[in-house]
C-alpha positions, 0 to 999 in steps of 0.5 A: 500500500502506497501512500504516494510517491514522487512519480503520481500516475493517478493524476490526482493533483493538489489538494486545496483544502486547509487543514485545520487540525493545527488550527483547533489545536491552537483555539484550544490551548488559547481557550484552555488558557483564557479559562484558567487566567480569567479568575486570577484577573479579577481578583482586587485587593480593598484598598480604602483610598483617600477622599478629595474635592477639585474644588478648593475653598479658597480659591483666591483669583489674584488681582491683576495690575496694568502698567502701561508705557507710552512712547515718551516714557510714561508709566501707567500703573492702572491706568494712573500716571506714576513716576518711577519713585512712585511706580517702586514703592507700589512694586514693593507694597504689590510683592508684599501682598499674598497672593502675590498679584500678576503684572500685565505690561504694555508697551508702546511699539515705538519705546525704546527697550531699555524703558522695559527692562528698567520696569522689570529689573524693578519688578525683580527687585521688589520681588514680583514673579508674576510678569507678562506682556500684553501684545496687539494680535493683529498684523502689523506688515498687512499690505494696504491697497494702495489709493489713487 
C-alpha cells in the first residue's frame, strides 16, 4: 500500500483544502488558557483610598495690575500716571501682598527697550514673579491697497 510517491500516475493533483487540525489545536490551548487566567484577573485587593474635592475653598483669583508705557516714557500703573519713585514703592507694597498679584505690561511699539527692562529689573527687585506682556494680535506688515 502506497501512500504516494514522487512519480503520481493517478493524476490526482493538489489538494486545496486547509487543514485545520493545527488550527483547533491552537483555539484550544488559547481557550484552555483564557479559562484558567480569567479568575486570577479579577481578583482586587480593598484598598480604602483617600477622599478629595477639585474644588478648593479658597480659591483666591489674584488681582491683576496694568502698567502701561507710552512712547515718551510714561508709566501707567492702572491706568494712573506714576513716576518711577512712585511706580517702586507700589512694586514693593504689590510683592508684599499674598497672593502675590500678576503684572500685565504694555508697551508702546515705538519705546525704546531699555524703558522695559528698567520696569522689570524693578519688578525683580521688589520681588514680583508674576510678569507678562500684553501684545496687539493683529498684523502689523498687512499690505494696504494702495489709493489713487
Amino acid at each position: 500500500m502506497a501512500f504516494g510517491g514522487l512519480m503520481n500516475e493517478a493524476g490526482d493533483g493538489d489538494n486545496a483544502e486547509i487543514n485545520m487540525i493545527p488550527l483547533i489545536d491552537v483555539m484550544l490551548v488559547l481557550l484552555v488558557i483564557f479559562i484558567i487566567t480569567a479568575p486570577l484577573m479579577t481578583h482586587a485587593v480593598k484598598v480604602d483610598l483617600p477622599v478629595a474635592s477639585s474644588r478648593q475653598p479658597d480659591d483666591i483669583k489674584p488681582d491683576t495690575i496694568k502698567l502701561s508705557i507710552t512712547s515718551d516714557g510714561t508709566v501707567y500703573w492702572n491706568a494712573e500716571a506714576v513716576d518711577q519713585a512712585a511706580w517702586q514703592a507700589r512694586m514693593e507694597a504689590a510683592a508684599q501682598k499674598n497672593p502675590q498679584p500678576e503684572m500685565h505690561i504694555r508697551a508702546d511699539g515705538e519705546l525704546a527697550y531699555k524703558n522695559v527692562a528698567q520696569i522689570m529689573s524693578g519688578a525683580a527687585r521688589a520681588g514680583l514673579t508674576k510678569l507678562g506682556f500684553v501684545t496687539d494680535p493683529r498684523k502689523v506688515n498687512q499690505a494696504v491697497p494702495e489709493t489713487e
